[in-house]
One Martini backbone bead per residue (centre of mass of N, CA, C, O) as a GRO file, in nm:
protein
   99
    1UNK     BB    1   0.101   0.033   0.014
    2UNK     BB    2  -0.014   0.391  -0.066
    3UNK     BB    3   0.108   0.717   0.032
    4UNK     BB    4  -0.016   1.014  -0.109
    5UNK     BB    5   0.132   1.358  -0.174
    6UNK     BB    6   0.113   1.560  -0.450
    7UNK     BB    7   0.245   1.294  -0.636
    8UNK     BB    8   0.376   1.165  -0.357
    9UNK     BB    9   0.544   0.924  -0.205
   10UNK     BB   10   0.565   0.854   0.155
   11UNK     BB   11   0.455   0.592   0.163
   12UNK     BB   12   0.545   0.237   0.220
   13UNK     BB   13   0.381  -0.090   0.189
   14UNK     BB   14   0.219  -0.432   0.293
   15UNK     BB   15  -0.061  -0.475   0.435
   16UNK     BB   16   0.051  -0.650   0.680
   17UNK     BB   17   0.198  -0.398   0.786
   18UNK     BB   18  -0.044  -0.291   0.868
   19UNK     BB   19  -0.305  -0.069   1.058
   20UNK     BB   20  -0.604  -0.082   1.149
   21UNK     BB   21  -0.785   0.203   1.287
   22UNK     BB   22  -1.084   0.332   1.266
   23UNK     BB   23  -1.017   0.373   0.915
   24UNK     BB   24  -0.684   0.410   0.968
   25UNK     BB   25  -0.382   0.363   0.811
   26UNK     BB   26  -0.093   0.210   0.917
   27UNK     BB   27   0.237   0.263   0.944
   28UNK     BB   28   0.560   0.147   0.954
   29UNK     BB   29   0.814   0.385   1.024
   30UNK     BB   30   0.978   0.205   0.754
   31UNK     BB   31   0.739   0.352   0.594
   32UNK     BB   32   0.882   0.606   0.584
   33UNK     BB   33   0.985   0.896   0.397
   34UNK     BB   34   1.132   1.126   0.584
   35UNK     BB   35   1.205   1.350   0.366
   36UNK     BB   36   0.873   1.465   0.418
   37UNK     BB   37   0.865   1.472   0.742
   38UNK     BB   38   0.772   1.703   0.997
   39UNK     BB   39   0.785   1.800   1.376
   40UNK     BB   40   0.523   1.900   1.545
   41UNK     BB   41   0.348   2.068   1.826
   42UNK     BB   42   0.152   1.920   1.802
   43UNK     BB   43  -0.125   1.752   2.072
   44UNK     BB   44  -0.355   1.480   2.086
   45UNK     BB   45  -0.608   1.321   2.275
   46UNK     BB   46  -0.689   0.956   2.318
   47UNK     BB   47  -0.868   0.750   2.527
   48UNK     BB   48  -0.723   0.481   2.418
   49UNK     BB   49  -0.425   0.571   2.307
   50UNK     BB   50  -0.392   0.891   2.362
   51UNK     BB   51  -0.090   1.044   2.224
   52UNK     BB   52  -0.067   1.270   1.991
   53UNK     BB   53   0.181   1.309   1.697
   54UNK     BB   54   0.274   1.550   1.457
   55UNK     BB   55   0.312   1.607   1.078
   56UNK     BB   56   0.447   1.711   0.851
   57UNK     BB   57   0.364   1.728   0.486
   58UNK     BB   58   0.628   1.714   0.199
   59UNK     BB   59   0.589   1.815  -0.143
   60UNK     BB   60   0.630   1.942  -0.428
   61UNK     BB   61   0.594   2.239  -0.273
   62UNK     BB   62   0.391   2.133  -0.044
   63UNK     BB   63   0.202   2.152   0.282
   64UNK     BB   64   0.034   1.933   0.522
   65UNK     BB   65  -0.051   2.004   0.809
   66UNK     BB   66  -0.070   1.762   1.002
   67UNK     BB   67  -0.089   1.504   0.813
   68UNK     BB   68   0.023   1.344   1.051
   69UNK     BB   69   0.014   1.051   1.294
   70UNK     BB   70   0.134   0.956   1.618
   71UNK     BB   71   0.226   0.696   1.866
   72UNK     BB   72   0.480   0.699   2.103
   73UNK     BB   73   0.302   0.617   2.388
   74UNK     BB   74   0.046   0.435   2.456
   75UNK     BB   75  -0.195   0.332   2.596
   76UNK     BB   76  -0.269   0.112   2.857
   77UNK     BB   77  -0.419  -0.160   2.635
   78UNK     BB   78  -0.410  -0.072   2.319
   79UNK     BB   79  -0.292  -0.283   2.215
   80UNK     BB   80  -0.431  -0.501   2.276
   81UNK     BB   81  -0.678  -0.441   2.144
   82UNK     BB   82  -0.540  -0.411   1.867
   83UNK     BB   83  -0.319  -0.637   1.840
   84UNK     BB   84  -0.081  -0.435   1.825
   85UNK     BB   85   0.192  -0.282   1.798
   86UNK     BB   86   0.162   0.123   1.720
   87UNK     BB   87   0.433   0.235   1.772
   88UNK     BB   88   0.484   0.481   1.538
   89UNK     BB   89   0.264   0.471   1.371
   90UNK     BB   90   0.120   0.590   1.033
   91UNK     BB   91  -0.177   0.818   0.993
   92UNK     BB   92  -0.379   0.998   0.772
   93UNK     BB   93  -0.527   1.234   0.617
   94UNK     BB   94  -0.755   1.241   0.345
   95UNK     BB   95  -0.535   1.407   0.188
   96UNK     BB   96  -0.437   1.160   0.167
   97UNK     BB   97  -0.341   0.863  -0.011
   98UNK     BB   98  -0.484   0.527   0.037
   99UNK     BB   99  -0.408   0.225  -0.166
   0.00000   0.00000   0.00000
């Protein structure tokens, strides 16, 4: 699978390396291409998952501010809940192309 950004390629994997949560697919870290993506300052909080971190995604001269986020420590409970570590999972906003 991959999501797209501006008609460029930002993450990359194998649908079995990803994990669907909430109808949202997260992407394993190592299936980011780092030099898209900028860490902001926003943190916003999932009362079952935690506090969630976010990126500018950058692409082709456009930045999608806070275009995608990513739990660093999971809340207690949360990865049992899903089967499976989601830890810095990259997840994206629908205006990222995810196919």
């Amino acid at each position: 699978m991959q999501a797209t950004w501006n008609g460029v390629v930002v993450a990359e994997a194998p649908q079995e390396d990803l994990i669907k949560i909430e109808g949202n697919w997260y992407f394993p870290p190592d299936a980011v291409k780092n030099e898209y993506f900028t860490p902001t300052d926003l943190h916003t909080t999932c009362f079952w998952k935690g506090e969630a971190s976010y990126y500018n995604v950058s692409a082709d001269g456009e930045t999608f501010e806070n275009g995608a986020w990513y739990y660093p420590e999971p809340k207690d409970g949360s990865v049992e809940r899903v089967k499976k570590d989601f830890t810095n999972y990259v997840a994206f906003y629908p205006q990222v192309s995810v196919a």
